[in-house]
C-alpha atoms as one frame of an Amber mdcrd trajectory, in Angstrom:
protein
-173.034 -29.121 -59.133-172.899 -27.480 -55.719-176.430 -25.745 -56.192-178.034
 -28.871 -58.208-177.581 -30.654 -55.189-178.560 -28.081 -52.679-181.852 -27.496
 -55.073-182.701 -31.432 -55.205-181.482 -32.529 -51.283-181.467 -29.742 -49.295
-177.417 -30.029 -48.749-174.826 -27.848 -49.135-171.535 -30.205 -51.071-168.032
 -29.087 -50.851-165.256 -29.584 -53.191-167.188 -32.191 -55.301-164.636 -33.874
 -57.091-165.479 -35.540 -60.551-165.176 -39.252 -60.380-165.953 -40.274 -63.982
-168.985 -40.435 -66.606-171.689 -42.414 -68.099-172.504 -42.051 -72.261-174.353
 -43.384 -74.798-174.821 -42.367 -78.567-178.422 -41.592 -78.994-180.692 -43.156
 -82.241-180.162 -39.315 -84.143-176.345 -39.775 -83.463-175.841 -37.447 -80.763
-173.918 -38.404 -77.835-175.547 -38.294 -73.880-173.047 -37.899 -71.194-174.197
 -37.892 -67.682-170.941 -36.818 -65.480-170.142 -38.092 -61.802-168.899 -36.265
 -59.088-168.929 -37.071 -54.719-168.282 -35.306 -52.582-166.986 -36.116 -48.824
-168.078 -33.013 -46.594-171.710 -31.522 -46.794-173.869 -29.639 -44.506-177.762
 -28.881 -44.127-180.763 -31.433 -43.453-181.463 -33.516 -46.542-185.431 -33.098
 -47.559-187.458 -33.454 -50.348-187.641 -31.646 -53.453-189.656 -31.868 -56.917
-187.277 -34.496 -57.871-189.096 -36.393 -55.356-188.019 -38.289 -51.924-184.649
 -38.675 -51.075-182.707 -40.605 -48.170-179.873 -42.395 -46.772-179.412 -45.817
 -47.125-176.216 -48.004 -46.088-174.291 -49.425 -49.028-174.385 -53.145 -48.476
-178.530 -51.958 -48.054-179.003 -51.358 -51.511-179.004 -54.063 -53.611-182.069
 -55.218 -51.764-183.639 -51.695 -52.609-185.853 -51.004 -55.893-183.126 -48.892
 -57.691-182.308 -47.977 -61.110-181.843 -50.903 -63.372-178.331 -49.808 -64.173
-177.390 -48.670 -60.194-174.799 -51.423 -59.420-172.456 -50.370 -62.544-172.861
 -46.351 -61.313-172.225 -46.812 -57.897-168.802 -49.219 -58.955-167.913 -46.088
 -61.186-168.471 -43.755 -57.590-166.510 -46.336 -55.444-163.741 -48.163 -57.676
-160.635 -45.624 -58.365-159.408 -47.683 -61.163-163.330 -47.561 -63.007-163.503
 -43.960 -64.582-166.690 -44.656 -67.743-169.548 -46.529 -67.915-170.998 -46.617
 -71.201-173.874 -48.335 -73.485-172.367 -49.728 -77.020-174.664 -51.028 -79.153
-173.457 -54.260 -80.658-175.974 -56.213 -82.674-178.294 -53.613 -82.685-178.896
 -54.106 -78.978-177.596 -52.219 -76.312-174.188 -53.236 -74.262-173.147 -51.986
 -70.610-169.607 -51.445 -70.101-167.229 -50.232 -67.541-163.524 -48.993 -68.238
């Protein structure tokens, strides 16, 4: 995690701390997990990487921001002790967003 970041922002995390996860089951029956961690101390000067542009932003900031459809229930997961998952059911045949 520590050198992922560095590699993508230019910043150097300490003690990342996992936070919780996001999954899915994918259409061949595998399952995706994505996992979250944050981090409270860092060092370096954030820049640019192939991942593309990167930059801070105040919370209450981004929901006026073009983010990722699903960015409201991932940053809840980050910020909410008592949220630990966020995870797509399908029900229906359609996909479902939850939190626990």
């Amino acid at each position: 995690m520590i050198r992922e970041i560095r590699e993508e922002t230019g910043l150097t995390i300490e003690n990342p701390k996992l936070c919780g996860f996001k999954d899915w089951m994918k259409d061949d029956g595998s399952r995706y997990i994505i996992f979250y961690y944050k981090a409270c101390k860092f060092s370096g000067k954030l820049k640019p990487s192939e991942e593309g542009e990167v930059f801070w932003a105040e919370l209450n900031e981004l929901p006026e921001m073009n983010l990722a459809e699903d960015m409201e229930l991932t940053l809840r997961v980050l910020l909410e002790d008592e949220l630990s998952e966020f995870y797509y059911k399908k029900v229906d045949g359609r996909g479902e967003r939850q939190l626990l």
